[in-house]
C-alpha positions in Angstrom: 0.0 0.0 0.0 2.7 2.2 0.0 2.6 3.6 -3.2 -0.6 5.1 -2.3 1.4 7.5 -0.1 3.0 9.0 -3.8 -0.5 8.5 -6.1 -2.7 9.6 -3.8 -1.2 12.3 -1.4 -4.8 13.7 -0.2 -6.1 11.5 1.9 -10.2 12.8 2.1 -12.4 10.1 0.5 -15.6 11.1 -1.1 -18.1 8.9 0.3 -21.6 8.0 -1.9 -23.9 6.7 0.3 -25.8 10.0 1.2 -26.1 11.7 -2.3 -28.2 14.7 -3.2 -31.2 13.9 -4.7 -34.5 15.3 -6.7 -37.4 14.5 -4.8 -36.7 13.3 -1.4 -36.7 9.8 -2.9 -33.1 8.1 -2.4 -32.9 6.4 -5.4 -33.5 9.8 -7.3 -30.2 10.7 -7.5 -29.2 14.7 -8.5 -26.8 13.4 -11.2 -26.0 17.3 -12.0 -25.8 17.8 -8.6 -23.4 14.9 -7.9 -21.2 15.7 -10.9 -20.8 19.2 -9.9 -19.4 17.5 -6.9 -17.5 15.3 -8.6 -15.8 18.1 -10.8 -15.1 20.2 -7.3 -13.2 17.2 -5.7 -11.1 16.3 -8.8 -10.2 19.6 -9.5 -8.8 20.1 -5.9 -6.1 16.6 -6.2 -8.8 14.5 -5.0 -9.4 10.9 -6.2 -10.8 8.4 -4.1 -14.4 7.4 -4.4 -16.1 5.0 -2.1 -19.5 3.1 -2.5 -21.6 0.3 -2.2 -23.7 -2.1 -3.6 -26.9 -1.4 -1.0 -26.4 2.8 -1.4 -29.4 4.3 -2.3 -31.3 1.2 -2.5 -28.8 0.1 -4.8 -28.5 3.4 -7.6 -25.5 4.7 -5.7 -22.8 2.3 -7.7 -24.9 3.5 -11.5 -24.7 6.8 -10.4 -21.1 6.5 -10.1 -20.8 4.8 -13.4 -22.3 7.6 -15.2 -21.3 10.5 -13.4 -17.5 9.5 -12.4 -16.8 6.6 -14.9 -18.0 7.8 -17.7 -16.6 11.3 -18.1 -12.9 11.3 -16.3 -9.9 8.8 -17.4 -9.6 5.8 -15.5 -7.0 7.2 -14.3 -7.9 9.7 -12.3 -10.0 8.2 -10.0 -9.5 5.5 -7.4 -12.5 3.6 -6.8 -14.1 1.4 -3.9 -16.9 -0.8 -3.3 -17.8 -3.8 -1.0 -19.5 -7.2 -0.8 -23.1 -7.0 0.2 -23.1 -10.1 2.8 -26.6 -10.3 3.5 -27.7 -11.4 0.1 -24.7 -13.6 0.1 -26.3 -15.3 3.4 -30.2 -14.9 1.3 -29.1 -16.6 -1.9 -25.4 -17.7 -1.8 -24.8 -15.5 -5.2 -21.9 -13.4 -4.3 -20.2 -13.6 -7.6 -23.5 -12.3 -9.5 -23.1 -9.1 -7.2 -20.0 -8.9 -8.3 -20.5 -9.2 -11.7 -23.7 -6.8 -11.2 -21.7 -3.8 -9.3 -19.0 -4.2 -11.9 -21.3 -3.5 -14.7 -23.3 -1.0 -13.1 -20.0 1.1 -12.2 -19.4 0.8 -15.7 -15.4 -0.6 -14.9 -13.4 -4.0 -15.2 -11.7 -3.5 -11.7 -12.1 -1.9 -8.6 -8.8 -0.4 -7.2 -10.6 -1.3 -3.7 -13.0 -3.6 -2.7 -14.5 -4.5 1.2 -15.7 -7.3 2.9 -18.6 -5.3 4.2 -19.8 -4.1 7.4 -17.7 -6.7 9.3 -20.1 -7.1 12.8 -21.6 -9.9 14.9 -24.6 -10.5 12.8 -22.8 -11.3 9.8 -19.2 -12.2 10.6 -19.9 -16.2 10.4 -21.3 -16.1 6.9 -18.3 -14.4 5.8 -16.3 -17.2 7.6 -18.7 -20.2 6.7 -16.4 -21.9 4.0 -19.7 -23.2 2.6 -20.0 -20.0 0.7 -16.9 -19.3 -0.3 -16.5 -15.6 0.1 -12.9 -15.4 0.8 -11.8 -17.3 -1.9 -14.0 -16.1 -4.2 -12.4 -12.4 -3.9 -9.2 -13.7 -3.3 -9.4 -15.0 -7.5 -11.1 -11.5 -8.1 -7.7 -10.2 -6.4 -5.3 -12.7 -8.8 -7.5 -12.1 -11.6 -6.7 -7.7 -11.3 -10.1 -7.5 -10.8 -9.8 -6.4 -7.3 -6.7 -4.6 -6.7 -6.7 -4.0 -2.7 -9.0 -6.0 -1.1 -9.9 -5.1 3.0 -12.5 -5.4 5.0 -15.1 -2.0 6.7 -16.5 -3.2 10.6 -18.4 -1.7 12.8 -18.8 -5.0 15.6 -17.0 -4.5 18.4 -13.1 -5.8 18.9 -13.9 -9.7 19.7 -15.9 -10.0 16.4 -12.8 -8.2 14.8 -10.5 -10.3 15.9 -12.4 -13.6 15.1 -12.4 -12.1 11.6 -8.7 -11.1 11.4 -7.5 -13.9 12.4 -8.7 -16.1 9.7 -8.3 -13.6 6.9 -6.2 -10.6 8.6 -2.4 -12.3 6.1 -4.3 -11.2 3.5 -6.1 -8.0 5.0 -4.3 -4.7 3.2 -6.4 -1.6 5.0 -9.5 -1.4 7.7 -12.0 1.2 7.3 -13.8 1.6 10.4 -15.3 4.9 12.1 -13.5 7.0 14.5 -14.5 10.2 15.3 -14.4 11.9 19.3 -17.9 10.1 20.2 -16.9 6.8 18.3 -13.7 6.7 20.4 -15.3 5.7 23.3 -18.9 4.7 21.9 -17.4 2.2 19.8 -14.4 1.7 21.2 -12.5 3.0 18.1 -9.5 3.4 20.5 -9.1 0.0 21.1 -9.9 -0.8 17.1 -7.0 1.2 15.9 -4.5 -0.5 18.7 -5.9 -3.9 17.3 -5.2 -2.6 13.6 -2.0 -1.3 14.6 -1.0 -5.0 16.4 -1.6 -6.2 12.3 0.0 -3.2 10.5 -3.2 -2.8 8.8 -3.2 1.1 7.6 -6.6 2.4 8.4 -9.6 4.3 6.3 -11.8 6.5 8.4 -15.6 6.6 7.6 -17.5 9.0 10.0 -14.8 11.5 10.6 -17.3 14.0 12.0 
């Protein structure tokens, strides 16, 4: 991960799970609006763009495709997503997700992808070898189409742990929230000493 330090020298992500929108309606999303945004953030040395496949019931990832994706150089942009577990755990269909978030950001890779929302109600399906999560990202990763893959949490350090110490070797970041009430509400004091104990750098979500 240290090359990031050269190619990506600003460090403030710009997260799309609470995009502007026409009507009240979260899947409406204000796509001149959001590319406004877009432009802003680029313009300032900016490039890392996180999302999801549940985001505004699902439109955040097209948005992205049309609004980032289809008008700046590949290039330029740096670009996360994650693995939604709980319809992995519904219909054991990961890789069609994949394949579906893929297409609908409109790229062949993603220079960051998550095992998502790491916590205690969902921890064992992601560690249940009967569907095959890990190694099914783990070929995404060998196959380039995953080219940093990590993990976001929000359970609390013993379901961390559990997690990390099946997959933490292959673990390359955490994204997690810390922020002054998170420090102590969620013990994100404690999460980044455990992060620190696996040299696993750290994303922020929830800064403020």
């Amino acid at each position: 991960m240290s090359e990031l330090t050269k190619e990506m020298p600003k460090k403030l992500g710009f997260g799309c799970m609470r995009l502007p929108v026409t009507d009240g309606s979260t899947e409406n999303i204000n796509d001149a609006a959001f590319c406004e945004m877009i432009d802003s953030y680029i313009e300032q040395g900016f490039k890392y763009f996180d999302t999801a496949y549940p985001y505004h019931n699902g439109r955040s990832e097209e948005a992205v495709g049309r609004c980032l994706v289809q008008r700046y150089a590949r290039d330029r942009f740096f670009l996360a997503s994650k693995m939604p577990v709980w319809l992995v755990k519904e219909y054991a269909d990961y890789g069609k997700y994949f394949e579906e978030q893929l297409k609908k950001c409109q790229v062949e890779y993603f220079d960051f992808y998550m095992f998502h929302n790491v916590c205690e109600m969902n921890v064992d399906a992601y560690l249940d070898p009967k569907y095959g999560i890990y190694d099914y990202l783990m070929e995404q990763k060998r196959n380039g189409r995953i080219k940093h893959l990590g993990f976001s949490a929000h359970g609390d350090i013993e379901c961390m742990t559990k997690f990390l110490e099946a997959y933490g070797k292959d673990m390359e970041f955490c994204q997690i929230e810390l922020n002054y009430f998170d420090y102590k509400f969620q013990d994100a004091k404690g999460k980044v000493e455990l992060l620190k104990k696996w040299n696993l750098p750290i994303w922020v979500m929830e800064p403020v």
